[in-house]
C-alpha positions in Angstrom: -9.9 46.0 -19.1 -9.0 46.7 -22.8 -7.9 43.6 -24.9 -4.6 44.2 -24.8 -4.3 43.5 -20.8 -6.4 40.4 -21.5 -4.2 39.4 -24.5 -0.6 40.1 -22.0 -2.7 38.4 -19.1 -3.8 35.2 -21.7 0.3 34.7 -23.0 1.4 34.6 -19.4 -0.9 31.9 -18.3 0.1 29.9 -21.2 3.4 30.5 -20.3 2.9 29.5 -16.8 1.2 26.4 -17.6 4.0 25.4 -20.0 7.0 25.8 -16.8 4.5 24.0 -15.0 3.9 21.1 -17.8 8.1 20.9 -18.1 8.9 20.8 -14.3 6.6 18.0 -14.3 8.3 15.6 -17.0 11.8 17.1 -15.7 10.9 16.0 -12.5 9.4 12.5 -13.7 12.5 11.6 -16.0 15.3 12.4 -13.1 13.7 9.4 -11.1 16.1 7.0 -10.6 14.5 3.6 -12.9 13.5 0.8 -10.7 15.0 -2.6 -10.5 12.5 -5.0 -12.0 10.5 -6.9 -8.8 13.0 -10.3 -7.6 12.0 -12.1 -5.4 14.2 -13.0 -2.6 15.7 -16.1 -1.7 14.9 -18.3 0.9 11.9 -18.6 3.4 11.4 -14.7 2.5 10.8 -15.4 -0.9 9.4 -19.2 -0.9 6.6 -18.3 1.7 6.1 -14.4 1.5 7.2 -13.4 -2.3 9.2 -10.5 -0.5 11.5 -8.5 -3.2 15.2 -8.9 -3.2 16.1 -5.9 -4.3 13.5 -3.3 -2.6 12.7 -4.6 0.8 12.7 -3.7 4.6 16.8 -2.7 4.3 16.3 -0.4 1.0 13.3 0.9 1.0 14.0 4.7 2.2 16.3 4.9 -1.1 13.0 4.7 -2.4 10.6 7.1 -0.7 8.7 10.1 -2.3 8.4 9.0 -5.4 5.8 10.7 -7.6 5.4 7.5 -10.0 4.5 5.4 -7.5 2.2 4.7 -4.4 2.6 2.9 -1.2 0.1 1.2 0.8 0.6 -1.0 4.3 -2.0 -3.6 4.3 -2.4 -4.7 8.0 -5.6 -3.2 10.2 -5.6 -0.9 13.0 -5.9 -3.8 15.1 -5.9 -7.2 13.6 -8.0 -10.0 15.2 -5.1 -12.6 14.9 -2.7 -13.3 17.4 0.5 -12.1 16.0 2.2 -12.2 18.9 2.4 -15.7 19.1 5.0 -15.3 15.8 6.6 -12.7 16.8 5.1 -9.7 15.6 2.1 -7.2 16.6 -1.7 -7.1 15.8 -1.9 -3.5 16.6 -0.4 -1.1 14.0 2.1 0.4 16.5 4.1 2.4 13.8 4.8 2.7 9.9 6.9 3.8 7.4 6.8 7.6 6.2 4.5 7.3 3.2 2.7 4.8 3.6 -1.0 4.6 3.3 -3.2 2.1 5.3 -5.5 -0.4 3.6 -6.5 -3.2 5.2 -5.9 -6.4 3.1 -8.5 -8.4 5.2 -11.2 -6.1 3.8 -10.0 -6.7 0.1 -10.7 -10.5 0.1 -11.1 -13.4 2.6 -7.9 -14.6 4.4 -6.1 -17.7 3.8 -2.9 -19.5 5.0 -2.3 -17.8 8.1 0.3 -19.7 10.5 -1.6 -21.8 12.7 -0.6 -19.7 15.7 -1.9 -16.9 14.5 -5.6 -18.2 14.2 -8.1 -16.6 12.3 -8.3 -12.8 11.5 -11.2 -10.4 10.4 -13.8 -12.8 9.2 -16.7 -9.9 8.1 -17.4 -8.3 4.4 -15.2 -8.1 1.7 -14.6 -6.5 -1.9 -13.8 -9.8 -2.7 -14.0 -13.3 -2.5 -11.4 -15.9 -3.0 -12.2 -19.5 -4.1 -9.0 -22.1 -5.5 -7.2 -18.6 -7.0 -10.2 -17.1 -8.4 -11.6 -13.4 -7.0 -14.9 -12.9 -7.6 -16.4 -9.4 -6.7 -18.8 -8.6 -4.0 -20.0 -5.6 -5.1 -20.2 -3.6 -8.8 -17.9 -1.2 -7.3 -15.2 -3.7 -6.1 -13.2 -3.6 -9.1 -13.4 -0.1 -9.0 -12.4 0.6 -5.8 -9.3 -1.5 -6.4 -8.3 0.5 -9.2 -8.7 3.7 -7.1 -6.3 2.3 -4.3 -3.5 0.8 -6.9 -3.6 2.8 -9.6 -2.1 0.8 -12.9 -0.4 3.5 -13.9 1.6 3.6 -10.8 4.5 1.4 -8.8 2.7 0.0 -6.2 5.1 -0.9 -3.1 3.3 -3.2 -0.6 4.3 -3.2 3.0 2.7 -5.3 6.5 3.9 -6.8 9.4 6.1 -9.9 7.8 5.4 -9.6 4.4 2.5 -12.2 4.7 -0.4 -9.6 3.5 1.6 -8.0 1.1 2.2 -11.1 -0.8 -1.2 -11.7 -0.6 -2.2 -8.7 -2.1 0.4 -9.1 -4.9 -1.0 -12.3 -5.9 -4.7 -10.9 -5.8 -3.7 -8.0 -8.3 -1.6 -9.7 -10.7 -4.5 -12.5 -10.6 -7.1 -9.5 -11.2 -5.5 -8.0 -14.2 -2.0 -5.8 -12.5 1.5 -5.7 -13.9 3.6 -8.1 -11.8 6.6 -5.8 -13.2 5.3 -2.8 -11.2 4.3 -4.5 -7.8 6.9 -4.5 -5.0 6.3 -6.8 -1.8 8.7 -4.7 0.2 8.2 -6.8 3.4 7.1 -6.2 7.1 7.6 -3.2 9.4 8.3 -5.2 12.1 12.0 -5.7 10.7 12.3 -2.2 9.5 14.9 -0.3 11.3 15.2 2.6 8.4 15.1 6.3 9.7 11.6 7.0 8.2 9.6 5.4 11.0 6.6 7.0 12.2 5.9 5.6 15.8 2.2 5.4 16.4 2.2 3.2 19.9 3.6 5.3 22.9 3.6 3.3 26.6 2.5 6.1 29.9 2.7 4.9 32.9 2.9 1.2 32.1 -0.2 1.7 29.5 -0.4 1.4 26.0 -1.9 4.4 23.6 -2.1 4.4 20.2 -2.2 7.7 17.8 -4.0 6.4 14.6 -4.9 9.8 13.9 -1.1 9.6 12.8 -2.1 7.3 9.7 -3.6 8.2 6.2 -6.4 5.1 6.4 -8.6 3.8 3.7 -11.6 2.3 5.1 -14.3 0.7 3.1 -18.1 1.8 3.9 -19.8 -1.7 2.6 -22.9 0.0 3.3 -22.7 2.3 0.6 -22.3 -0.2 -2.1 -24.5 -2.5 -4.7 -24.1 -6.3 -3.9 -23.4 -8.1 -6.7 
């Protein structure tokens, strides 16, 4: 091939990553900008720091989004007996988009209802002592980062709106922008048209498809303890 194929061949994959580099920033700048996190008003916002303006009722007006990531922070199947309040320890279904990560592996878990009992009690990135997280392993910090990217919106979804709190309090404590976390509230009062159903009933039995849900788990073996 002579150098004037490879000179042609050279301008058009400049050119190419140019239209590439401009859909990008075209596509980034027509996002709608994002109400600043309020939190609601009421029991919703007093006990679960759910967001007034992007919650349960709104939240499909705020789907796909390329400057942001959304994570669901209950387990597969939660030790705690959530139906005592209402809700579900299995993660029967979720919202389009989300992304599981397990808020009981993050950090030890306090101020459950007392109906609900105790969840997962076993290993954690982190431990939690009068508002202070201290890391369990030298990649805890690390493996936060990876899950909530800083440079992102980070919308937080559960069951209630208890974990995601939670989890909001635990970022902004470790160093997060408050202004770009969203407690979005619980599942178990969505009733937008983005739901993924994971529980289906056959003959009177239960079945669950988690092969439906894009999980982070945590492999505690593979890390250094502190």
């Amino acid at each position: 091939m002579n150098k004037k194929y490879l000179s042609i061949i050279a301008g058009l994959v400049i050119i190419i990553v140019i239209l590439l580099i401009v859909s990008i920033n075209s596509n980034n700048s027509t996002l709608e900008k994002l109400p600043k996190p309020e939190i609601s008003e009421g029991i919703r916002g007093e006990q679960f720091g759910i967001d007034k303006n992007i919650n349960e009722s709104t939240i499909d007006n705020y789907l796909g989004r390329s400057d942001s990531v959304y994570r669901d922070m209950r387990m597969l199947i939660d030790p705690g007996n959530y139906a005592a309040i209402g809700g579900d320890a299995y993660l029967s279904g979720f919202v389009e988009g989300f992304e599981v990560v397990p808020y009981p592996y993050l950090v030890n878990v306090t101020g459950l209802p007392e109906e609900v009992g105790d969840t997962y009690t076993g290993t954690t990135l982190f431990t939690e002592k009068n508002g202070e997280y201290v890391a369990n392993y030298e990649e805890s910090l690390d493996i936060l980062k990876y899950l909530f990217p800083k440079d992102k919106n980070i919308f937080l979804m559960c069951g209630g709106g208890g974990y995601a709190g939670m989890t909001k309090n635990m970022l902004v404590s470790l160093g997060w922008d408050a202004n770009k976390i969203y407690n979005v509230g619980g599942y178990w009062s969505y009733k937008g048209s983005h739901n993924v159903e994971v529980k289906r009933t056959i003959n009177e039995k239960d079945y669950y498809d988690f092969w439906k849900i894009s999980y982070h788990d945590i492999d505690f073996n593979n890390l250094r303890k502190k």
